[in-house]
TORKOL-4160 file (C-alpha; in steps of 0.2 Angstrom, whole numbers, padded with zeros to 4 digits, m for minus):
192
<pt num="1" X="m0618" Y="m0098" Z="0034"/>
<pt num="2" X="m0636" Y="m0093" Z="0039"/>
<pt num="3" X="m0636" Y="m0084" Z="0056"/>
<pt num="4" X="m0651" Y="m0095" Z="0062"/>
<pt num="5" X="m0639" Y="m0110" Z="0066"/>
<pt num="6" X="m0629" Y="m0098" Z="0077"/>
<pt num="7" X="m0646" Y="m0090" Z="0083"/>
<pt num="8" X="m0652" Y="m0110" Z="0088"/>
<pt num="9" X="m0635" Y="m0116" Z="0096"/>
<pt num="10" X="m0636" Y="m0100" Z="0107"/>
<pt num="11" X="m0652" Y="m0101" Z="0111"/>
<pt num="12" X="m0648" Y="m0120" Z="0116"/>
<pt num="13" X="m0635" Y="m0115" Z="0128"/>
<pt num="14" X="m0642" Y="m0101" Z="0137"/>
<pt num="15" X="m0658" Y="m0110" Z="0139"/>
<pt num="16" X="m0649" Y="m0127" Z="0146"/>
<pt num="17" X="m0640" Y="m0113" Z="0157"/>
<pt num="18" X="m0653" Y="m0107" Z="0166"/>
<pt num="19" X="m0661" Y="m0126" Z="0167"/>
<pt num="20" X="m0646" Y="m0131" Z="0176"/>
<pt num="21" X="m0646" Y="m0114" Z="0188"/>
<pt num="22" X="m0665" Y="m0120" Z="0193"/>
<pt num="23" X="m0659" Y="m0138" Z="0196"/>
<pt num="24" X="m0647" Y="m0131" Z="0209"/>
<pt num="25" X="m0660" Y="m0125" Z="0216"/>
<pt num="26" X="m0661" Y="m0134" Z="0233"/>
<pt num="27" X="m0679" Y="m0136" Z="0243"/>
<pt num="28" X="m0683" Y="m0132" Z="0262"/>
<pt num="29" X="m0678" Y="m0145" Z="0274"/>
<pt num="30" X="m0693" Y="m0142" Z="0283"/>
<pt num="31" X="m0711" Y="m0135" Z="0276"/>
<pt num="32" X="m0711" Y="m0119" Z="0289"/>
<pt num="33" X="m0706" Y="m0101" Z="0283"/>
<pt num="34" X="m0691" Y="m0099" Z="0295"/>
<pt num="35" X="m0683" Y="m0116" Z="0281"/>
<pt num="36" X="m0688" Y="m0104" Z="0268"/>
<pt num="37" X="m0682" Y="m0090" Z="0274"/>
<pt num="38" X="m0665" Y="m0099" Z="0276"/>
<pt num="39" X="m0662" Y="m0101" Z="0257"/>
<pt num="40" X="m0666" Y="m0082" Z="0254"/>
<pt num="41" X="m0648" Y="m0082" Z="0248"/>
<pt num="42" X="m0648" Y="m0095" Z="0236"/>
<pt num="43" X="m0665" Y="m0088" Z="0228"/>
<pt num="44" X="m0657" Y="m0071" Z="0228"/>
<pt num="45" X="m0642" Y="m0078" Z="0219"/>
<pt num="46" X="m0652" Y="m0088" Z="0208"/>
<pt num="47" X="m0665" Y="m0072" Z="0204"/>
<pt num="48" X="m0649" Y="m0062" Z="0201"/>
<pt num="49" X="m0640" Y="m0076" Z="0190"/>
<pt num="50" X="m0655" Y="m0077" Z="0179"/>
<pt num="51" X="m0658" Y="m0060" Z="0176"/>
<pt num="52" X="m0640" Y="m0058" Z="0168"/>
<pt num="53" X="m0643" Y="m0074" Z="0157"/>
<pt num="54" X="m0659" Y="m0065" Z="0152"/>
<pt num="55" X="m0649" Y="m0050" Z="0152"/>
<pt num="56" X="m0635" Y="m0057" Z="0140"/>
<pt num="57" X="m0649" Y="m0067" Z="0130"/>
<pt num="58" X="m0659" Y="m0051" Z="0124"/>
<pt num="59" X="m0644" Y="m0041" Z="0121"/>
<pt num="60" X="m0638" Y="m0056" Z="0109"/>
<pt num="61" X="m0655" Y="m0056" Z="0101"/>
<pt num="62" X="m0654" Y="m0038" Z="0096"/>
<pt num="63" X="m0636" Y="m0039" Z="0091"/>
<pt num="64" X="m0639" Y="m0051" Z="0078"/>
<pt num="65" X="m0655" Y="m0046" Z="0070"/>
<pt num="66" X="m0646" Y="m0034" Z="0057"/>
<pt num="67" X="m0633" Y="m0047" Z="0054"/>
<pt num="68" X="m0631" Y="m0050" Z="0036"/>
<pt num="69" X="m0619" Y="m0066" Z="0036"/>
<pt num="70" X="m0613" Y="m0077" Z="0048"/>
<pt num="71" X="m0593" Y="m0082" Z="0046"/>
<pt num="72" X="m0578" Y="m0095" Z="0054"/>
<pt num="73" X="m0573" Y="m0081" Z="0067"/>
<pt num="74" X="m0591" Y="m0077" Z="0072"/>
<pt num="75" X="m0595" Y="m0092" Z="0078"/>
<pt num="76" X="m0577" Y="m0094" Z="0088"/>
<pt num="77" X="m0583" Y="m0078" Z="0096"/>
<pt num="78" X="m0599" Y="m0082" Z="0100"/>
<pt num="79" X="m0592" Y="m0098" Z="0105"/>
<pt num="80" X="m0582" Y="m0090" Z="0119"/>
<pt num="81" X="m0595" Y="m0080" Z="0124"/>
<pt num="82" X="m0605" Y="m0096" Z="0128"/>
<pt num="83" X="m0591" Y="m0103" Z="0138"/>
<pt num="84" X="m0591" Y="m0088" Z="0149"/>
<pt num="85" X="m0611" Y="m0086" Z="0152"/>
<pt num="86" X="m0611" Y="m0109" Z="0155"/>
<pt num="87" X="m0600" Y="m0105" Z="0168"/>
<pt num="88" X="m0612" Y="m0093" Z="0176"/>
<pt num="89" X="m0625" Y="m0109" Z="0184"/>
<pt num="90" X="m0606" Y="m0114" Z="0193"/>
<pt num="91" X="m0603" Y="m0098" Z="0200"/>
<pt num="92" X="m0620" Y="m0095" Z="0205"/>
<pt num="93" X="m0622" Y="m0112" Z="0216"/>
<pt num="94" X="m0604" Y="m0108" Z="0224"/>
<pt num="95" X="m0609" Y="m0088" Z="0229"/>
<pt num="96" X="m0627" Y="m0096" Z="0232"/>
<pt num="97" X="m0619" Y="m0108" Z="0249"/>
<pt num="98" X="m0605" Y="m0095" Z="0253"/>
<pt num="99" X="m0611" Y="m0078" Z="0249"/>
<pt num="100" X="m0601" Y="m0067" Z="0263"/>
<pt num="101" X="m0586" Y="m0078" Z="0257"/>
<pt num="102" X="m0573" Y="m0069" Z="0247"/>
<pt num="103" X="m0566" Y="m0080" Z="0234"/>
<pt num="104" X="m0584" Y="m0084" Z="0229"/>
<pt num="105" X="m0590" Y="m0068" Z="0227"/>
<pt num="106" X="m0574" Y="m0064" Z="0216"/>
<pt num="107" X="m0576" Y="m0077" Z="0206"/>
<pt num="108" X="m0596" Y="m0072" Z="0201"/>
<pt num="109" X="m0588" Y="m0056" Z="0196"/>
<pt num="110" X="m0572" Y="m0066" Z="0186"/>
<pt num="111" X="m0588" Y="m0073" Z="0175"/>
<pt num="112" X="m0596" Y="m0059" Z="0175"/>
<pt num="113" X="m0583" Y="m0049" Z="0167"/>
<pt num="114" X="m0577" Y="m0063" Z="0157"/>
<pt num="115" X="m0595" Y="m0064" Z="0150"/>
<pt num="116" X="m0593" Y="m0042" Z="0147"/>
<pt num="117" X="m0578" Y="m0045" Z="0139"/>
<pt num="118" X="m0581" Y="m0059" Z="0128"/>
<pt num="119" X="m0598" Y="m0050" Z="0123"/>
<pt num="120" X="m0587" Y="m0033" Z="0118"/>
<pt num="121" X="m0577" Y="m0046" Z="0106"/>
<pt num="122" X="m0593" Y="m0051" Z="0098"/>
<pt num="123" X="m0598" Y="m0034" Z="0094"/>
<pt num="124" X="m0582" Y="m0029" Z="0086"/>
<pt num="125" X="m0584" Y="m0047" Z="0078"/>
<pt num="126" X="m0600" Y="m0043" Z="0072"/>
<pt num="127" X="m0597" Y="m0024" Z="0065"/>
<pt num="128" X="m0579" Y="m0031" Z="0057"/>
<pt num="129" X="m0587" Y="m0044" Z="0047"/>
<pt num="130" X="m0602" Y="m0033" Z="0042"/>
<pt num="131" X="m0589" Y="m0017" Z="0039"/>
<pt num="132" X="m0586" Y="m0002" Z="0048"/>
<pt num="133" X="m0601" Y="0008" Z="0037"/>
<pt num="134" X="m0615" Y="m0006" Z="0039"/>
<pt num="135" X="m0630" Y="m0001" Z="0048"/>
<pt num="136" X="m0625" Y="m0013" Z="0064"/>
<pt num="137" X="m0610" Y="m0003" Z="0066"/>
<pt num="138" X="m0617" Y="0014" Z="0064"/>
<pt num="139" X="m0633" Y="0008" Z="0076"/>
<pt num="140" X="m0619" Y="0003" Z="0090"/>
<pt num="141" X="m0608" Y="0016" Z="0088"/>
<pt num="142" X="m0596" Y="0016" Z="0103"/>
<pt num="143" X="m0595" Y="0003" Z="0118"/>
<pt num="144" X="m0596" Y="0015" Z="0129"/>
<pt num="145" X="m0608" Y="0004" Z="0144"/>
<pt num="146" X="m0599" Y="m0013" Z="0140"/>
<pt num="147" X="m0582" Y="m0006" Z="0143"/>
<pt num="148" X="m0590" Y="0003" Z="0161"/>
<pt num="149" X="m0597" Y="m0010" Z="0165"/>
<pt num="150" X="m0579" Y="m0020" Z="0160"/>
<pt num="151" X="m0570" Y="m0008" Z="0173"/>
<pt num="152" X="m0583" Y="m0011" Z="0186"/>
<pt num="153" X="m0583" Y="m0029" Z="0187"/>
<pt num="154" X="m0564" Y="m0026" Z="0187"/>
<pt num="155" X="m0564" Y="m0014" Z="0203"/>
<pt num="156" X="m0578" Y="m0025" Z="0210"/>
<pt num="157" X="m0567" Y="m0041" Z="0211"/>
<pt num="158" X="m0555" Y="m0037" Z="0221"/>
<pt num="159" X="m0566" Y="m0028" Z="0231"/>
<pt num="160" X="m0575" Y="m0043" Z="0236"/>
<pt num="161" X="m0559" Y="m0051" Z="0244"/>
<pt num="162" X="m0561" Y="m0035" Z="0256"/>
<pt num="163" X="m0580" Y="m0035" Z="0257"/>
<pt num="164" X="m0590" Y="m0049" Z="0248"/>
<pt num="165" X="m0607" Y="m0037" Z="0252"/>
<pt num="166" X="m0599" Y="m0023" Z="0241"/>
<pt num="167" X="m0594" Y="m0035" Z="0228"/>
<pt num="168" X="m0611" Y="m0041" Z="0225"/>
<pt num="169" X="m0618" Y="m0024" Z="0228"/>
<pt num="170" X="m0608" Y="m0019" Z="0210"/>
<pt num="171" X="m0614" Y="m0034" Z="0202"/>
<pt num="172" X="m0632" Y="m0028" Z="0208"/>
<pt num="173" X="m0630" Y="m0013" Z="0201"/>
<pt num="174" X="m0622" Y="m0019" Z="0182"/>
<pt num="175" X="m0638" Y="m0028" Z="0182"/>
<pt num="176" X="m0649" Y="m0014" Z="0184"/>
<pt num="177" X="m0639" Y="m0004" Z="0171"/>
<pt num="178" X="m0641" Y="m0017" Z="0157"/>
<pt num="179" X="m0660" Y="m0023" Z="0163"/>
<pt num="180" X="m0665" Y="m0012" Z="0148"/>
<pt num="181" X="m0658" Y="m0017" Z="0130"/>
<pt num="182" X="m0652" Y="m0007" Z="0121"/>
<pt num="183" X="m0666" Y="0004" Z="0110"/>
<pt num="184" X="m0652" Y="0008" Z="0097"/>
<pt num="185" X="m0652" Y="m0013" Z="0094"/>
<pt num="186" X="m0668" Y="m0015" Z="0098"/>
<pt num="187" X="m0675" Y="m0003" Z="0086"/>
<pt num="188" X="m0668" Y="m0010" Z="0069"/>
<pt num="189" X="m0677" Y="m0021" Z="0057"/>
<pt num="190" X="m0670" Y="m0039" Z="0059"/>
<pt num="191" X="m0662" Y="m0047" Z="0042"/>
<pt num="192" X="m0669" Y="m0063" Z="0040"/>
């Protein structure tokens, strides 16, 4: 199959993610700062939010440049790691009205490292149908930052039942770390 079907489907779906973040979105009751000022948490959440997609979207770009062929168990993993990122405009909207909330903030980081996860699936899916000596694998190498950022999300979930604030200051902070793609994938010459 050529990679430009899965490319456009993905492309689809993270597009109509971020579409539907933005329609959650609520306006100011009133036309004053002080009713702005009272939905600087939903505009934080929403900032943060789109960042990851954008975050999740690049990384995707770069990871299936050198991709040679496209196969069944591919698209079932790039499937799920769809799933996990559409859930992300649901999590966003629910941490956006209770962000000192616990079972909120938890379950923002649940998607998040659902999305970590499922991405670390597609990488190996990716290097295991191109083989272990293709120029994808060798560019990636090892995993190290998805499976830190795995154990992160993992630590900062339950400590967002204790301290929502902490929570969210983790989920800041992965953000930060994967701002930047990847050079090793962003380097390579894509396959068309």
């Amino acid at each position: 199959m050529n990679k430009a079907r899965l490319e456009a489907f993905s492309d689809g779906v993270i597009a109509i993610a971020i579409t539907i973040m933005v329609l959650g979105l609520r306006m100011p009751h009133g036309a004053g700062l002080a009713d702005l000022f009272k939905l600087v948490p939903q505009l934080l959440s929403y900032a943060l939010s789109f960042i990851y997609v954008g975050i999740y979207w690049v990384n995707h770009h770069h990871l299936l440049q050198p991709l040679s062929r496209v196969n069944g168990r591919i698209l079932w993993t790039n499937l799920h790691l769809l799933f996990w990122l559409s859930l992300i405009p649901f999590v966003t909207n629910w941490v956006a009205e209770h962000h000192l909330d616990p079972v909120p903030v938890a379950s923002y980081g649940a998607v998040l490292l659902m999305c970590s996860i499922s991405f670390l699936l597609l990488r190996r899916t990716l290097i295991a149908g191109e083989g272990r000596d293709s120029r994808l694998a060798k560019t990636i190498g090892n995993d190290v930052k998805n499976y830190a950022s795995i154990v992160f999300y993992a630590l900062a979930i339950p400590l967002s039942i204790w301290s929502p604030l902490s929570g969210t200051a983790i989920y800041v902070a992965l953000a930060a770390l994967w701002f930047i793609p990847d050079d090793r994938l962003g380097n390579m010459p894509s396959r068309q």
